[in-house]
N, C-alpha and C positions, 0 to 999 in steps of 0.2 A: 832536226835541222842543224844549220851550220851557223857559228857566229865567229865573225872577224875582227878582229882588233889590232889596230897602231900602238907600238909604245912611244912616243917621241925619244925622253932619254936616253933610253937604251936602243933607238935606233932600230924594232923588231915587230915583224907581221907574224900575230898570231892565228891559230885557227882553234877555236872549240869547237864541239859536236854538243849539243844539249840532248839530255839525257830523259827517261820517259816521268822520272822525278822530280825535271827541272833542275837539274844539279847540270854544272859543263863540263867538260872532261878536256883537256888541253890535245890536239891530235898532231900538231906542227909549228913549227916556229923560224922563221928564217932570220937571222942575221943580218943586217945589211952592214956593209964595210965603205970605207972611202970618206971623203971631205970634199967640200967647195975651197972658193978662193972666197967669200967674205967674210969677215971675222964671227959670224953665228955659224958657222959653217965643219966647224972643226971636228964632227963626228955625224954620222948619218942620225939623222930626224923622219920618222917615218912620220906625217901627221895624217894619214890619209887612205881610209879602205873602203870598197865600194864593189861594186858587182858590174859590169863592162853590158849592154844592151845585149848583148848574147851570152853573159853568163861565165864571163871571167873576172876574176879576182884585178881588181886593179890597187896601185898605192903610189902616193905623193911622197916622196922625199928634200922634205925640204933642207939637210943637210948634206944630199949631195947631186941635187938637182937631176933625182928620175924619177921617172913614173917607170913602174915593172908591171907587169902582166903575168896572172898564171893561172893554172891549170891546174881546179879543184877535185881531187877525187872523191866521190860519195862518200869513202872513212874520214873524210878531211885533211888529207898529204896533199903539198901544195910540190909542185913541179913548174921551174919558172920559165913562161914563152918567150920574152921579149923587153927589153931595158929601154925606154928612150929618154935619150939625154937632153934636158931644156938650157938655155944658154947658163953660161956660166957663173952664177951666183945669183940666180934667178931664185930661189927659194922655193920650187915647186910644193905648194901647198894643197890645193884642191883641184879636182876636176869634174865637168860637166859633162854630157852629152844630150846632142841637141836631137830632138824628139824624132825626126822625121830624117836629115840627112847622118850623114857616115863623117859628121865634125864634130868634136871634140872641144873644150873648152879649158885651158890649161891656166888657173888662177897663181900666178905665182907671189910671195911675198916681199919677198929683199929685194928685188928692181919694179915691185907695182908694176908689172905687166900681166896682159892677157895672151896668151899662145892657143891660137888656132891652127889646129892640127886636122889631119884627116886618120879617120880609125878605119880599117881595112876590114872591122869585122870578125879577124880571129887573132886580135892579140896585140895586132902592130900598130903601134901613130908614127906619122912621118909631118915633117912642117912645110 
């Protein structure tokens, strides 16, 4: 199987493949770039990886206020579907999804707001 990981500091979605010895073997790593306008803001903070109800890679950037979507391959190469941007210095830190409809739950830190979003299903939130 596959295991995902946020670096905050270094602003990075990893992906391991675990191995049939239990060892992980690192199979992809994406960079994130860019900054917010508020002063924790100054370099991307990934704090946030997760699996989308249908089976995509989701993550919270709380240093540069997106959530990305992507597209897992079975070796673990991550190919990215879609960025959505929450307000400006919002700190997007976690996200939910509600059991039954196609809404989204966008927990963010530095303005303590809730962003409810609609998830389309393959990839995309819209507000």
């Amino acid at each position: 199987g596959l295991v995902y990981g946020a670096n905050y500091h270094k602003g990075q979605v990893l992906v391991y493949k675990r191995q049939s010895d239990g060892r992980l073997i690192q199979t992809d790593l994406d960079q994130h770039s860019g900054q917010g306008p508020h002063e924790n803001q100054s370099s991307p903070h990934v704090h946030f990886t997760d699996l989308t109800p249908d089976q995509y890679l989701v993550t919270c950037d709380l240093g540069t206020d997106e959530v990305t979507t992507y597209d897992v391959s079975p070796e673990g190469k991550l190919s990215k579907l879609y960025t959505y941007h929450s307000q400006a210095g919002a700190g997007a830190r976690h996200i939910v999804f509600h059991h039954h409809y196609k809404i989204a739950y966008l927990i963010c830190e530095l303005n303590s707001t809730i962003e409810v979003l609609i998830y389309d299903g393959v990839g995309e939130f819209e507000r």
